[in-house]
C-alpha positions as CSV (number, residue, x, y, z in Angstrom):
1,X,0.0,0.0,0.0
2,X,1.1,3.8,-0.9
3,X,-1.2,5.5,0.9
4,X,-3.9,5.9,2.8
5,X,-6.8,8.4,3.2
6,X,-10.4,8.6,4.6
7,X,-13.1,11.2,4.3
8,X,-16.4,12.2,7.0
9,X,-18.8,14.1,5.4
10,X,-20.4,17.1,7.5
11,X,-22.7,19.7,7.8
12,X,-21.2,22.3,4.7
13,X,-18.2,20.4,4.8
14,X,-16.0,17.4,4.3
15,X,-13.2,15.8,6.6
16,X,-10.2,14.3,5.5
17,X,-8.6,12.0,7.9
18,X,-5.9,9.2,8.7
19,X,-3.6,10.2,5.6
20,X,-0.8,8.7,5.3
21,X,1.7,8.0,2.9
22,X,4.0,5.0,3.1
23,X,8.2,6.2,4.0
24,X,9.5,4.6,1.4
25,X,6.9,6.4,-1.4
26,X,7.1,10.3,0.3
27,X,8.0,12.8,-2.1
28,X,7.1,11.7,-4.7
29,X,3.2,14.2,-5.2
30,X,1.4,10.9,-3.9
31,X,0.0,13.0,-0.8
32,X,-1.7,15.6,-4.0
33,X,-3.2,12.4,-5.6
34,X,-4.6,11.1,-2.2
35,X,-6.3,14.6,-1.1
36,X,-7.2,15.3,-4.5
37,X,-9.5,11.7,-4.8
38,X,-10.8,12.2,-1.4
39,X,-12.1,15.6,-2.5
40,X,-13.5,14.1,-5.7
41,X,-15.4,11.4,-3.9
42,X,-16.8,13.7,-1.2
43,X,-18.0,16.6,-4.1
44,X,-19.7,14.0,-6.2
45,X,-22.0,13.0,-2.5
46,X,-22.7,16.5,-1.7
47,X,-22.1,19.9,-2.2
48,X,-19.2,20.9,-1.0
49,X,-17.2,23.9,-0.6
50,X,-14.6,23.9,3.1
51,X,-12.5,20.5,2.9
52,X,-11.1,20.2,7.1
53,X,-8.6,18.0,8.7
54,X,-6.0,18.2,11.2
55,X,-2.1,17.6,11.4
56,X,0.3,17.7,14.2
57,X,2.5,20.9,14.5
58,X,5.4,18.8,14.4
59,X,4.5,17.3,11.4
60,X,6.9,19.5,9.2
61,X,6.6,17.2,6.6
62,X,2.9,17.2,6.4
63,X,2.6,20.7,7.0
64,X,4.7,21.6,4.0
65,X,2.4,19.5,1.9
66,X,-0.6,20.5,3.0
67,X,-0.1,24.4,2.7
68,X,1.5,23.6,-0.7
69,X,-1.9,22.2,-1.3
70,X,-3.4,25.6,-0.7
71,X,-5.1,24.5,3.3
72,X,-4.1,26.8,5.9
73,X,-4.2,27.2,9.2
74,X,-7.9,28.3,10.9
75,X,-9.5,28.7,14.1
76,X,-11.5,25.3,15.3
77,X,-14.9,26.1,14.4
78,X,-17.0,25.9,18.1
79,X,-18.5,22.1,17.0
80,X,-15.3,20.5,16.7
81,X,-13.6,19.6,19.9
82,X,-9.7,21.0,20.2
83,X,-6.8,18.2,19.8
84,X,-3.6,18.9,22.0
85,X,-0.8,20.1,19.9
86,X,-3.0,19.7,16.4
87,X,-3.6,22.3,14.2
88,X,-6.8,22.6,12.4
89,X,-6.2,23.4,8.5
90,X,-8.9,23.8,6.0
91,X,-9.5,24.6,2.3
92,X,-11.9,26.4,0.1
93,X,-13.0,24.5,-2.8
């Protein structure tokens, strides 16, 4: 396996969670393809428009990809509970 991804849909929004990319295959854009399917799959279920998750701020590696992705960082909105040491990034589609 290369990688890994799941997606929660919510209320005006969808969820990307558990992403992860195998060590031996980092590097190499398979982090864009992953992101970029889960976003296909929750647009074609329902409309669509903030894409959430959350990374750990000493993920470097993860943060680099996901602000090259064009997430970035935002406030936790009041219905989602705050994770120690996460931050909460999220896109506009």
């Amino acid at each position: 396996m290369l990688g890994f991804g799941q997606v929660q849909l919510c209320p005006l929004r969808a969820h990307l969670g558990r992403l992860v990319i195998s060590p031996d295959y980092r590097g190499l854009g398979l982090s864009y393809e992953v992101v970029n399917r889960l976003i296909e799959v929750a647009v074609r279920q329902q409309d669509i428009h903030i894409i959430s998750l959350f990374v750990y701020e000493s993920n470097k590696a993860a943060l680099t990809s996901y602000n090259n992705l064009g997430f970035v960082p935002t406030a936790y909105p009041k219905d989602v509970s705050s994770i120690k040491h996460c931050q909460y990034m999220t896109l506009r589609y």
